[in-house]
mmCIF file of the N, C-alpha and C atoms, coordinates in Angstrom:
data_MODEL
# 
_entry.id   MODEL 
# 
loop_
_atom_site.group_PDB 
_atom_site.id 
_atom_site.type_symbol 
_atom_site.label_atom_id 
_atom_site.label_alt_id 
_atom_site.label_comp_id 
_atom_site.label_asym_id 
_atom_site.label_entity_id 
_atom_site.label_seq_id 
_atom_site.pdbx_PDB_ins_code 
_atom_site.Cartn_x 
_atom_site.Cartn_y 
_atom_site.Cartn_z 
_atom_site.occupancy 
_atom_site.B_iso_or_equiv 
_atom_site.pdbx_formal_charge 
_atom_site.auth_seq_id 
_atom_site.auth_comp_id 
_atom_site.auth_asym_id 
_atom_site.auth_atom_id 
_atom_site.pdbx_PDB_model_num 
ATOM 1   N N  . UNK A 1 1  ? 72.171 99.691  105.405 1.00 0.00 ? 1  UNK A N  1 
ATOM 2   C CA . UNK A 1 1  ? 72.379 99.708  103.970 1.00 0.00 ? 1  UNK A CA 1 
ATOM 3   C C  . UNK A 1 1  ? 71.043 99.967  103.291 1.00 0.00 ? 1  UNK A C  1 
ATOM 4   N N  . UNK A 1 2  ? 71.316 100.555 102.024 1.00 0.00 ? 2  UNK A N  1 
ATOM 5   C CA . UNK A 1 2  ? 69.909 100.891 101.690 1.00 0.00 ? 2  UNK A CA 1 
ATOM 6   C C  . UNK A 1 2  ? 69.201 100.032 100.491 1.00 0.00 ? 2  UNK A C  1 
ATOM 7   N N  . UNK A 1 3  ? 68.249 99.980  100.670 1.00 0.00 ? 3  UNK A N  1 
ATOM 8   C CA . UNK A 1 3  ? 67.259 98.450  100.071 1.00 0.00 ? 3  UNK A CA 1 
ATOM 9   C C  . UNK A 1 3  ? 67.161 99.506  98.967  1.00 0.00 ? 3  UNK A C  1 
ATOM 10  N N  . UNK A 1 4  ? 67.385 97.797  97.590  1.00 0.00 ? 4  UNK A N  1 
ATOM 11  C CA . UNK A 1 4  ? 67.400 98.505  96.492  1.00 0.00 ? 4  UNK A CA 1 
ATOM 12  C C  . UNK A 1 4  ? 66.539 97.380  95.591  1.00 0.00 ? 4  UNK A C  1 
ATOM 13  N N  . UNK A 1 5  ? 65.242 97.950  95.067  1.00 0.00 ? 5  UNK A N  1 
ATOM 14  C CA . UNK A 1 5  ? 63.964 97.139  94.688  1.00 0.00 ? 5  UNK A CA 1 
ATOM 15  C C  . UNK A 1 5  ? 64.264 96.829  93.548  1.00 0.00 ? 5  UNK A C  1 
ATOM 16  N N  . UNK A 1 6  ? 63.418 95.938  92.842  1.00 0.00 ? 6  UNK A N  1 
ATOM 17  C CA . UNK A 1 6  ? 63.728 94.710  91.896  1.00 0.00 ? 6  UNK A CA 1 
ATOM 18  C C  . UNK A 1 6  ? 63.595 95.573  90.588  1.00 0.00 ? 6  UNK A C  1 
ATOM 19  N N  . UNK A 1 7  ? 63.120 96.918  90.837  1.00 0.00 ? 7  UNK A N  1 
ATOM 20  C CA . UNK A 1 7  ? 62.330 97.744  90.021  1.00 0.00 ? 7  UNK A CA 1 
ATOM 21  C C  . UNK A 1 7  ? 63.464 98.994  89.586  1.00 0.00 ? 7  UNK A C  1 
ATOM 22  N N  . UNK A 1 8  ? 64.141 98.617  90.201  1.00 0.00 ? 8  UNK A N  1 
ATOM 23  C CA . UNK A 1 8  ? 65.172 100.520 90.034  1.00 0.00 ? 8  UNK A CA 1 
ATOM 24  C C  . UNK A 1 8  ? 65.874 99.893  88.946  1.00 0.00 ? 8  UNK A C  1 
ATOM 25  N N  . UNK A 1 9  ? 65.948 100.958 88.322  1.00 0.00 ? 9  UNK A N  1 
ATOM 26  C CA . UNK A 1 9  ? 66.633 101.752 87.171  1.00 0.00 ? 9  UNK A CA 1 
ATOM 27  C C  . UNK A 1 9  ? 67.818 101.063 87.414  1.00 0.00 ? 9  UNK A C  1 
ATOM 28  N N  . UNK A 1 10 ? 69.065 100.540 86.534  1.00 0.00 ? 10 UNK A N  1 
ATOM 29  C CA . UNK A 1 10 ? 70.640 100.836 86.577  1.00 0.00 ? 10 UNK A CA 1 
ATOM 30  C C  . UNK A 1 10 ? 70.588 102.251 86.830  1.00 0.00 ? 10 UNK A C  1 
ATOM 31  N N  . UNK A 1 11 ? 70.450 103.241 86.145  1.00 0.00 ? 11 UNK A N  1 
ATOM 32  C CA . UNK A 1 11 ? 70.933 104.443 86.255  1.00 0.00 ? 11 UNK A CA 1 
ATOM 33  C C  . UNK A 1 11 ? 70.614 105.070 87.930  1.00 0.00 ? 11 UNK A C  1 
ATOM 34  N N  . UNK A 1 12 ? 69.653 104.661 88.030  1.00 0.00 ? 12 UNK A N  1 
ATOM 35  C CA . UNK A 1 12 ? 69.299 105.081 89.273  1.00 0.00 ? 12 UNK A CA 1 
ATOM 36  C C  . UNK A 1 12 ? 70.319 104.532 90.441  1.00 0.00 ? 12 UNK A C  1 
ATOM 37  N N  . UNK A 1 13 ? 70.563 103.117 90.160  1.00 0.00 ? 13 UNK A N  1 
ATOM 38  C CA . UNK A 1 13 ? 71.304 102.665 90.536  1.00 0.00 ? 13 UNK A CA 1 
ATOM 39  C C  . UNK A 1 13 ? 72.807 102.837 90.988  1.00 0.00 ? 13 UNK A C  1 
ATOM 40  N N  . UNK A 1 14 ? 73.099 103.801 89.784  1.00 0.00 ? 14 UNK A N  1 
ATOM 41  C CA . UNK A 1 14 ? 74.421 104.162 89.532  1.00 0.00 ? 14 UNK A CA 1 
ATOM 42  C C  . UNK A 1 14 ? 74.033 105.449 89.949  1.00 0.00 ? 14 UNK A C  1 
ATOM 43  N N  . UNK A 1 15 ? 73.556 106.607 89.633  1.00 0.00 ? 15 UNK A N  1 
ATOM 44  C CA . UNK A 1 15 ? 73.500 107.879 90.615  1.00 0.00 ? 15 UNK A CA 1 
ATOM 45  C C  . UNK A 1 15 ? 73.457 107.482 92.458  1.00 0.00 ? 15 UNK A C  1 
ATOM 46  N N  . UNK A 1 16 ? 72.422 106.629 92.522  1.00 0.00 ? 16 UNK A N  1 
ATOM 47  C CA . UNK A 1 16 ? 72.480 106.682 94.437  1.00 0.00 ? 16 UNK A CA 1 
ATOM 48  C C  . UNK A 1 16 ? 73.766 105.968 94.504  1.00 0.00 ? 16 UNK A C  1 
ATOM 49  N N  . UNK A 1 17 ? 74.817 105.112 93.936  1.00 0.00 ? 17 UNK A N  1 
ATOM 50  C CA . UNK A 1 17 ? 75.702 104.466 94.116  1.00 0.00 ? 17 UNK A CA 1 
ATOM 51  C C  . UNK A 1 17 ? 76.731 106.115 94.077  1.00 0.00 ? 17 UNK A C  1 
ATOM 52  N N  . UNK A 1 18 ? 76.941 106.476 93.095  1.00 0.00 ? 18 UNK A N  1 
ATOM 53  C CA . UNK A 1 18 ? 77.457 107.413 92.693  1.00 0.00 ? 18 UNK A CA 1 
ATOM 54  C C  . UNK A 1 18 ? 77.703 108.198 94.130  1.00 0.00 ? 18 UNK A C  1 
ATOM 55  N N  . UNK A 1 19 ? 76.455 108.985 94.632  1.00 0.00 ? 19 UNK A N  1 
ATOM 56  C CA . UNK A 1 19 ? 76.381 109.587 95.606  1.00 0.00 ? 19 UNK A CA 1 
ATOM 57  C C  . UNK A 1 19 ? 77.072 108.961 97.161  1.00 0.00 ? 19 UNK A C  1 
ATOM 58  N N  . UNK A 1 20 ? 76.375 107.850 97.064  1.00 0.00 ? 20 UNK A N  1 
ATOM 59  C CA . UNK A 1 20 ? 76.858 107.130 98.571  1.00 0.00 ? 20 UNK A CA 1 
ATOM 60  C C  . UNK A 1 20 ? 78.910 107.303 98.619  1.00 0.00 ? 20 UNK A C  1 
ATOM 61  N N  . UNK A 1 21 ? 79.419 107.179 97.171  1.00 0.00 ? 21 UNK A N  1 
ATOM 62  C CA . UNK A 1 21 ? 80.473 107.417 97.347  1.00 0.00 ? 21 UNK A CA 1 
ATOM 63  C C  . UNK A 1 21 ? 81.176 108.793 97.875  1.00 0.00 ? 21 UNK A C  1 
ATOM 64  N N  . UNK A 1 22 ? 80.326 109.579 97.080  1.00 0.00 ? 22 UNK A N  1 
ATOM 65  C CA . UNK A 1 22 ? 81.060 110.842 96.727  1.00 0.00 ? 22 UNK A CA 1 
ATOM 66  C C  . UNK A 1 22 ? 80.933 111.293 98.428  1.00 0.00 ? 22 UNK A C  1 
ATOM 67  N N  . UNK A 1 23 ? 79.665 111.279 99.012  1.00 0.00 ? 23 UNK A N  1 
ATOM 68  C CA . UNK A 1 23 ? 79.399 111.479 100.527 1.00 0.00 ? 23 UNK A CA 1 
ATOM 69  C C  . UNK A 1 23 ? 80.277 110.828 101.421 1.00 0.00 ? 23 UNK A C  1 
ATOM 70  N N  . UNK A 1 24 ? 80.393 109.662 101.259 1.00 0.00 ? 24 UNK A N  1 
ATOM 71  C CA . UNK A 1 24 ? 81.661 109.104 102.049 1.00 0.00 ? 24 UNK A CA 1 
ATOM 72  C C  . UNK A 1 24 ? 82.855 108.813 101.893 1.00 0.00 ? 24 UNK A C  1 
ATOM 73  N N  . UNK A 1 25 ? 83.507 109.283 100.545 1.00 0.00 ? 25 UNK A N  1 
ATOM 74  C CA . UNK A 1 25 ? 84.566 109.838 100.053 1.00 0.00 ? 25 UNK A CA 1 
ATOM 75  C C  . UNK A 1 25 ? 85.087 110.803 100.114 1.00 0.00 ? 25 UNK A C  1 
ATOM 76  N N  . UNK A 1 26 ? 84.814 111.797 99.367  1.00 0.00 ? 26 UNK A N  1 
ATOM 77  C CA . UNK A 1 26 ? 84.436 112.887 98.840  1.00 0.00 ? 26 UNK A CA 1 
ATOM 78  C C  . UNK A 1 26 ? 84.797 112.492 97.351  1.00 0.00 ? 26 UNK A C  1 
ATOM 79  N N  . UNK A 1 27 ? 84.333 114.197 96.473  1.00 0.00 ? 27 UNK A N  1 
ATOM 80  C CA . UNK A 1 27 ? 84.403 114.025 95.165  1.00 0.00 ? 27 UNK A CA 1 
ATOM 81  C C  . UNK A 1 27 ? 85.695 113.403 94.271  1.00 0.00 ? 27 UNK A C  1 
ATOM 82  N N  . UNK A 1 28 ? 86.692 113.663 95.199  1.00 0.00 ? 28 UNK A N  1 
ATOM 83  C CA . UNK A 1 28 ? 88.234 113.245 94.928  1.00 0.00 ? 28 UNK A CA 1 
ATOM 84  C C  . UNK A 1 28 ? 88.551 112.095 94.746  1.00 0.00 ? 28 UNK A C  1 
ATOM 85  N N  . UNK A 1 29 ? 88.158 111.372 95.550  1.00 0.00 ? 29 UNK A N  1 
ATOM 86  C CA . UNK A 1 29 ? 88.655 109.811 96.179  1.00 0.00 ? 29 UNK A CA 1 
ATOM 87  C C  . UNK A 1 29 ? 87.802 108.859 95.657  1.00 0.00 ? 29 UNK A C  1 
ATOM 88  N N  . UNK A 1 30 ? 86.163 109.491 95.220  1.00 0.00 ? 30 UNK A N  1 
ATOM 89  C CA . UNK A 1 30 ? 85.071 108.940 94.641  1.00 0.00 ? 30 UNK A CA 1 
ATOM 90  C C  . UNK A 1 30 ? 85.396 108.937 93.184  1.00 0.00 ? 30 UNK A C  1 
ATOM 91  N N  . UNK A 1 31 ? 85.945 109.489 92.419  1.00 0.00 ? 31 UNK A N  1 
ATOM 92  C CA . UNK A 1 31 ? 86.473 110.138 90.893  1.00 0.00 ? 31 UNK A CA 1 
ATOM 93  C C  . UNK A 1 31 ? 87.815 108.789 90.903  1.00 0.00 ? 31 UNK A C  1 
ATOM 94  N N  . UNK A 1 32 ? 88.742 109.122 91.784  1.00 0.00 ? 32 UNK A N  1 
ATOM 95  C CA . UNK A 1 32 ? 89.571 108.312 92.158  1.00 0.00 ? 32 UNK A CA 1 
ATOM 96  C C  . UNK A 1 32 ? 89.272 106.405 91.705  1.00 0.00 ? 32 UNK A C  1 
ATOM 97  N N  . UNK A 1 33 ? 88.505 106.405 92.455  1.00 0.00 ? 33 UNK A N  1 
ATOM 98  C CA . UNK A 1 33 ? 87.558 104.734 92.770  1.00 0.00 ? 33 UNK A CA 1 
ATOM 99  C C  . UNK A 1 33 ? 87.355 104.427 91.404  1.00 0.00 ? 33 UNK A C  1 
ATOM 100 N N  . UNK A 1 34 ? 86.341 105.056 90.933  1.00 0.00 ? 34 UNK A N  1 
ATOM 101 C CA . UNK A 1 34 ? 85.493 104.469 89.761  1.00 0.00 ? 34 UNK A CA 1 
ATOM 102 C C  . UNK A 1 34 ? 86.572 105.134 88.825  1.00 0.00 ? 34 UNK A C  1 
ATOM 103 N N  . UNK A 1 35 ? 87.805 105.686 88.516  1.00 0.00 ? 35 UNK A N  1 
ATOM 104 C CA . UNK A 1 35 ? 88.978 105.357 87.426  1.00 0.00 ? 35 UNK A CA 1 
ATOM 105 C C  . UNK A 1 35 ? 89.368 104.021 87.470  1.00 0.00 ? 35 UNK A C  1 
ATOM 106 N N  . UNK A 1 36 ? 89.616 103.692 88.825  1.00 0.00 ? 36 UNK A N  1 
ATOM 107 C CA . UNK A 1 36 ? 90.871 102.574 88.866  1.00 0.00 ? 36 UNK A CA 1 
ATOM 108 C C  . UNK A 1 36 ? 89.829 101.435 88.351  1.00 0.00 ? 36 UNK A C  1 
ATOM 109 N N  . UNK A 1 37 ? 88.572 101.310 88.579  1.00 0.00 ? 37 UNK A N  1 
ATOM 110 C CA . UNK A 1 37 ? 87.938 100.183 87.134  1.00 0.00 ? 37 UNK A CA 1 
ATOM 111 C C  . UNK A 1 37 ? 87.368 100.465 86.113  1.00 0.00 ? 37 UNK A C  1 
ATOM 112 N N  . UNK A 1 38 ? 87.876 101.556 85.691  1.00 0.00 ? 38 UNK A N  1 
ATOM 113 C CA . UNK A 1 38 ? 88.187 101.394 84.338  1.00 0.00 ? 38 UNK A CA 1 
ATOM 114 C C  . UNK A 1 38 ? 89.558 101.736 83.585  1.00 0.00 ? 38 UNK A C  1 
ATOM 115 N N  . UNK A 1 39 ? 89.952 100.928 83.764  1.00 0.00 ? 39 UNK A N  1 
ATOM 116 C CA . UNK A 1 39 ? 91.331 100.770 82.798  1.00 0.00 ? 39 UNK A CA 1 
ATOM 117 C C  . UNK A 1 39 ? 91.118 100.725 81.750  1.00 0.00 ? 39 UNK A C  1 
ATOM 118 N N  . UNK A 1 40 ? 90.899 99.705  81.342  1.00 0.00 ? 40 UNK A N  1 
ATOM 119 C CA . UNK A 1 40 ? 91.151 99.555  80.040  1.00 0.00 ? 40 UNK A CA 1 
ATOM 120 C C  . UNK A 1 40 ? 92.267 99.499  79.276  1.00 0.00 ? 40 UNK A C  1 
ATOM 121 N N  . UNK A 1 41 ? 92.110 99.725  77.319  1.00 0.00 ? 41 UNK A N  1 
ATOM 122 C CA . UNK A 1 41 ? 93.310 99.396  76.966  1.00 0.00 ? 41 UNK A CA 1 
ATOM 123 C C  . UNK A 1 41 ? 94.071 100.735 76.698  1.00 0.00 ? 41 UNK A C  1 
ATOM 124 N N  . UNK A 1 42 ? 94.970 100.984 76.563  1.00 0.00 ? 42 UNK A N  1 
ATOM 125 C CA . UNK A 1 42 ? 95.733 102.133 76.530  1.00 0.00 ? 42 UNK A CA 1 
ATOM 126 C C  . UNK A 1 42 ? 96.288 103.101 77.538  1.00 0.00 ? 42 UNK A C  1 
ATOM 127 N N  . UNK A 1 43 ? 96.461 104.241 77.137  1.00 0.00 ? 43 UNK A N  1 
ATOM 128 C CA . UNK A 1 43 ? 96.835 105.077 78.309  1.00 0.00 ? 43 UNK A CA 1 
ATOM 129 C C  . UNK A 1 43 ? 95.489 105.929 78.627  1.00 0.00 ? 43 UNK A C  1 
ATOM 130 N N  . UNK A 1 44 ? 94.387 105.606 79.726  1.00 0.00 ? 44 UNK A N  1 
ATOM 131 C CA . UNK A 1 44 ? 93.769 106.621 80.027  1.00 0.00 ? 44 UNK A CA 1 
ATOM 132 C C  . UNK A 1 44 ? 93.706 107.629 80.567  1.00 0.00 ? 44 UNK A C  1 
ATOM 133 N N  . UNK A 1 45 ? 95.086 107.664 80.669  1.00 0.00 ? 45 UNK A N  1 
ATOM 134 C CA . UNK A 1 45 ? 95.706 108.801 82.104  1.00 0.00 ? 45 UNK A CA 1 
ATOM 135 C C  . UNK A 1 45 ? 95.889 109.954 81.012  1.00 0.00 ? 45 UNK A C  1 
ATOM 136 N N  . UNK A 1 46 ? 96.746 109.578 79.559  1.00 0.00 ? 46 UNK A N  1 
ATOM 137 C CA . UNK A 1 46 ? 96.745 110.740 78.795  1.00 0.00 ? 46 UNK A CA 1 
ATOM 138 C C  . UNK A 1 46 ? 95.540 111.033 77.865  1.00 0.00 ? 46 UNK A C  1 
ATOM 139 N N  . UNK A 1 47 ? 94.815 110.209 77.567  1.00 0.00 ? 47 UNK A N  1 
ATOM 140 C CA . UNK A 1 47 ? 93.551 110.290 77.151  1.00 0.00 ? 47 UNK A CA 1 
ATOM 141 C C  . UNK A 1 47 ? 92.839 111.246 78.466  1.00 0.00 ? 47 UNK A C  1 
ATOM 142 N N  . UNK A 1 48 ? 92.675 111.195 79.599  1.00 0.00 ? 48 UNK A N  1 
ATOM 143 C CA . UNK A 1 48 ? 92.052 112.041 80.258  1.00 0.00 ? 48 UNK A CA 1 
ATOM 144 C C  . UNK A 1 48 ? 92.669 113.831 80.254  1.00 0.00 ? 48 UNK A C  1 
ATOM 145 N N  . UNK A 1 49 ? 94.022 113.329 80.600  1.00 0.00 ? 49 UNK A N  1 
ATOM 146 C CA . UNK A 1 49 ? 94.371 114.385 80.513  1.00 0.00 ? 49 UNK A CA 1 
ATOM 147 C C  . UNK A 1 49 ? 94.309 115.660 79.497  1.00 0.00 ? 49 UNK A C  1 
ATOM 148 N N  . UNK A 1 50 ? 94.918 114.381 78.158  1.00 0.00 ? 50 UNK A N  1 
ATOM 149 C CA . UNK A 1 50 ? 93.910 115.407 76.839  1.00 0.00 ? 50 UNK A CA 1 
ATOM 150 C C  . UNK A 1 50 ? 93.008 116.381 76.933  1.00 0.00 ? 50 UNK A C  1 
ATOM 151 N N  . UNK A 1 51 ? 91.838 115.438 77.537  1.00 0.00 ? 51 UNK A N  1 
ATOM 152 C CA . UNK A 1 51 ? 90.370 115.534 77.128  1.00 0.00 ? 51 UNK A CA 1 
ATOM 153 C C  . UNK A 1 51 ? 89.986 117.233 78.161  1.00 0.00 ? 51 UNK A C  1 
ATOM 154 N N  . UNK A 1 52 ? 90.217 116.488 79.245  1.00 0.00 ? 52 UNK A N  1 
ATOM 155 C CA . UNK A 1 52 ? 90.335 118.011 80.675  1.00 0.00 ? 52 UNK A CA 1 
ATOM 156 C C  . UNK A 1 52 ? 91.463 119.206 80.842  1.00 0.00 ? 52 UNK A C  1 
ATOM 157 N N  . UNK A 1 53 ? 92.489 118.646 80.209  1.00 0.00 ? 53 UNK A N  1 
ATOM 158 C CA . UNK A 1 53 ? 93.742 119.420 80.353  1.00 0.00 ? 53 UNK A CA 1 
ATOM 159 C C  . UNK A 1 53 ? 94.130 119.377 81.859  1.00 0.00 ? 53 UNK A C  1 
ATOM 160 N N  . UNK A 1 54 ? 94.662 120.654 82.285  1.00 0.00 ? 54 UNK A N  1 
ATOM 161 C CA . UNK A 1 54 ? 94.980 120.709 83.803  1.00 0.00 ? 54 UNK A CA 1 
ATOM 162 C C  . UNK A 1 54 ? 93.703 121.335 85.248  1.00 0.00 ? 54 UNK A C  1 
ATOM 163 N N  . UNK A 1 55 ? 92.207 120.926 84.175  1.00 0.00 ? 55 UNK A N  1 
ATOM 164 C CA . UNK A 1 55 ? 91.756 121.515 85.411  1.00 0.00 ? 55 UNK A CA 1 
ATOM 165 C C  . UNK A 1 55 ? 90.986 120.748 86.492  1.00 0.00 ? 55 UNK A C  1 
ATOM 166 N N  . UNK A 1 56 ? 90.890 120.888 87.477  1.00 0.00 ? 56 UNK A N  1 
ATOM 167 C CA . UNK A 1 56 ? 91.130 120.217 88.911  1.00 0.00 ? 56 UNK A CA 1 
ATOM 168 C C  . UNK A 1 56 ? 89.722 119.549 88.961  1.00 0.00 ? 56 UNK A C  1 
ATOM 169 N N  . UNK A 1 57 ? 89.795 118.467 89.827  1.00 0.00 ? 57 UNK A N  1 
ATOM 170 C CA . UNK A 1 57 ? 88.897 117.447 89.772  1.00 0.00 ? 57 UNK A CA 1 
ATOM 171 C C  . UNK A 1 57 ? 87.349 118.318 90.189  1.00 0.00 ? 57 UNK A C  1 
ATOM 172 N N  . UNK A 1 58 ? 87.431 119.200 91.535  1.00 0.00 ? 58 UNK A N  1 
ATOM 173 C CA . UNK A 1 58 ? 86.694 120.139 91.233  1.00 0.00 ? 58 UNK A CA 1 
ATOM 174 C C  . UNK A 1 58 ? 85.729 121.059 90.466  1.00 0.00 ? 58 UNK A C  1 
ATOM 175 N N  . UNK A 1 59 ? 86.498 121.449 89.568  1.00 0.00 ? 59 UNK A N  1 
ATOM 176 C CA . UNK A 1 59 ? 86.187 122.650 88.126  1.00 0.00 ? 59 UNK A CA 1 
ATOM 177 C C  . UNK A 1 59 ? 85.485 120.912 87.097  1.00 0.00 ? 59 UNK A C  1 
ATOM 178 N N  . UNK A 1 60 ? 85.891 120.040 86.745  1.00 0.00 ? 60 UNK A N  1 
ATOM 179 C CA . UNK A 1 60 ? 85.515 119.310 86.246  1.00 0.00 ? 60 UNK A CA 1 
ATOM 180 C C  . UNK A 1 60 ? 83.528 118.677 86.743  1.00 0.00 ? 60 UNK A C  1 
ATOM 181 N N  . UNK A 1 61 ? 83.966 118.446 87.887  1.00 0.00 ? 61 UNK A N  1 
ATOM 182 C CA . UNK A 1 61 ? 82.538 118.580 88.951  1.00 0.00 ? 61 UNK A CA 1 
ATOM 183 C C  . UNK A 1 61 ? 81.448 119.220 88.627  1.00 0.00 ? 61 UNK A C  1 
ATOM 184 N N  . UNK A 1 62 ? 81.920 120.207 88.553  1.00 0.00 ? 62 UNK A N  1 
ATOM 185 C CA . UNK A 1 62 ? 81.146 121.444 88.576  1.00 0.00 ? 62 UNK A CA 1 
ATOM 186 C C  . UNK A 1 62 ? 80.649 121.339 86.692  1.00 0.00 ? 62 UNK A C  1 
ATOM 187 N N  . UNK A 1 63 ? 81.137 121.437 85.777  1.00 0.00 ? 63 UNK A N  1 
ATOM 188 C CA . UNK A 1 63 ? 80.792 121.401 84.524  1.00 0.00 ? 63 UNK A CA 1 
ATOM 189 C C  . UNK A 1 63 ? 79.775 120.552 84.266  1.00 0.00 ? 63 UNK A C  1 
ATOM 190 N N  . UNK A 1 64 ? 80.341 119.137 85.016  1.00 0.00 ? 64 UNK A N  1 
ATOM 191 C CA . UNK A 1 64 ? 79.580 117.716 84.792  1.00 0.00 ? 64 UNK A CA 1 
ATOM 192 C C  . UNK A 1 64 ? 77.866 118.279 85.087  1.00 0.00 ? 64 UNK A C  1 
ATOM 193 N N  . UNK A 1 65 ? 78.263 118.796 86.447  1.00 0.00 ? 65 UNK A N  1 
ATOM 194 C CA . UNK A 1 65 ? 76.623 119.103 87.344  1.00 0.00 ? 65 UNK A CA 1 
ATOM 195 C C  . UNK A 1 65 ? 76.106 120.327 86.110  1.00 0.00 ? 65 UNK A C  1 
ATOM 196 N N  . UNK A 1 66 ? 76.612 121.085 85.492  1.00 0.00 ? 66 UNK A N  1 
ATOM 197 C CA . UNK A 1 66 ? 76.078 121.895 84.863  1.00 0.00 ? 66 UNK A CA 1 
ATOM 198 C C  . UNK A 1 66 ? 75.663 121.630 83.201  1.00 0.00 ? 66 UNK A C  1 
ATOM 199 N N  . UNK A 1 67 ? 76.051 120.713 82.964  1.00 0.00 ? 67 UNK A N  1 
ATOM 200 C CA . UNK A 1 67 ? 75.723 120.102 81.674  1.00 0.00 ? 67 UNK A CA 1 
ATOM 201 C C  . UNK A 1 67 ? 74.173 118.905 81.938  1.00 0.00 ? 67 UNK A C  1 
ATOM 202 N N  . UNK A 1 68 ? 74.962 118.208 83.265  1.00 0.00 ? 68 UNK A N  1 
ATOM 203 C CA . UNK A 1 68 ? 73.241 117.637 83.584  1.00 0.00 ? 68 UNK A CA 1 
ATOM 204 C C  . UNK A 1 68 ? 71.731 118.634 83.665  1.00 0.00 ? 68 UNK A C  1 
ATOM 205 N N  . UNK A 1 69 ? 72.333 119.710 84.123  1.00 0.00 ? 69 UNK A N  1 
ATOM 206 C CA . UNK A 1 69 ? 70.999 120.553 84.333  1.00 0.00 ? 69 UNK A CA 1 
ATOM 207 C C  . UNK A 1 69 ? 70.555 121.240 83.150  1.00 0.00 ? 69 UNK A C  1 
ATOM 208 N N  . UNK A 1 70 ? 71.556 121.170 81.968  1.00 0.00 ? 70 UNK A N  1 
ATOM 209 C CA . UNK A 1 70 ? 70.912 121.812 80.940  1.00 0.00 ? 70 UNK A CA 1 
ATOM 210 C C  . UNK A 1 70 ? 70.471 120.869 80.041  1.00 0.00 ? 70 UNK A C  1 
ATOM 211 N N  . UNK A 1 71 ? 70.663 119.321 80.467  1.00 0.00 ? 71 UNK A N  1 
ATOM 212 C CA . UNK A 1 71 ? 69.952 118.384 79.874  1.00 0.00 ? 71 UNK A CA 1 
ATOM 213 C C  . UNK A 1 71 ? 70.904 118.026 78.895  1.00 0.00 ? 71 UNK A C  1 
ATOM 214 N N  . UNK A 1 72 ? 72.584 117.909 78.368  1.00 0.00 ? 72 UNK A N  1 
ATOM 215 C CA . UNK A 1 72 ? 73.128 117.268 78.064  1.00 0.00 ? 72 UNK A CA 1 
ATOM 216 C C  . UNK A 1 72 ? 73.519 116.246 78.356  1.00 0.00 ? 72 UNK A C  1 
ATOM 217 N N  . UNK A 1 73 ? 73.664 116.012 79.048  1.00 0.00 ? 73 UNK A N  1 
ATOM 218 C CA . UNK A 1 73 ? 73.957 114.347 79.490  1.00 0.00 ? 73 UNK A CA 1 
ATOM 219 C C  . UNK A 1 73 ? 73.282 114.052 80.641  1.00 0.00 ? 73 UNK A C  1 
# 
């Protein structure tokens, strides 16, 4: 398991967490995981759906990684 110092970031935290999933998941099942805690109140299933429409967990992936590199989020 990998040692995590008194000093790291949450975020950092949450990207190598992030990753360890997605690697031993994959992107599907990892996307999957971190929905089912967050529920919350309402319907987030149509709130997501809204938001993405019908495109595949994939194509979504891919946007995410491309908005990080242009320094939006």
């Amino acid at each position: 398991m990998a040692e995590v110092k008194d000093n790291t970031s949450v975020d950092e935290i949450v990207k190598r967490g992030w990753d360890i999933l997605v690697e031993n998941l994959g992107i599907t099942d990892a996307t999957r995981f971190i929905v089912s805690f967050e529920r919350g109140k309402g319907d987030s299933v149509q709130k997501i759906k809204k938001f993405w429409g019908d495109k595949k967990v994939e194509d979504i992936h891919a946007e995410i990684l491309e908005a990080k590199e242009k320094g939006l989020i």
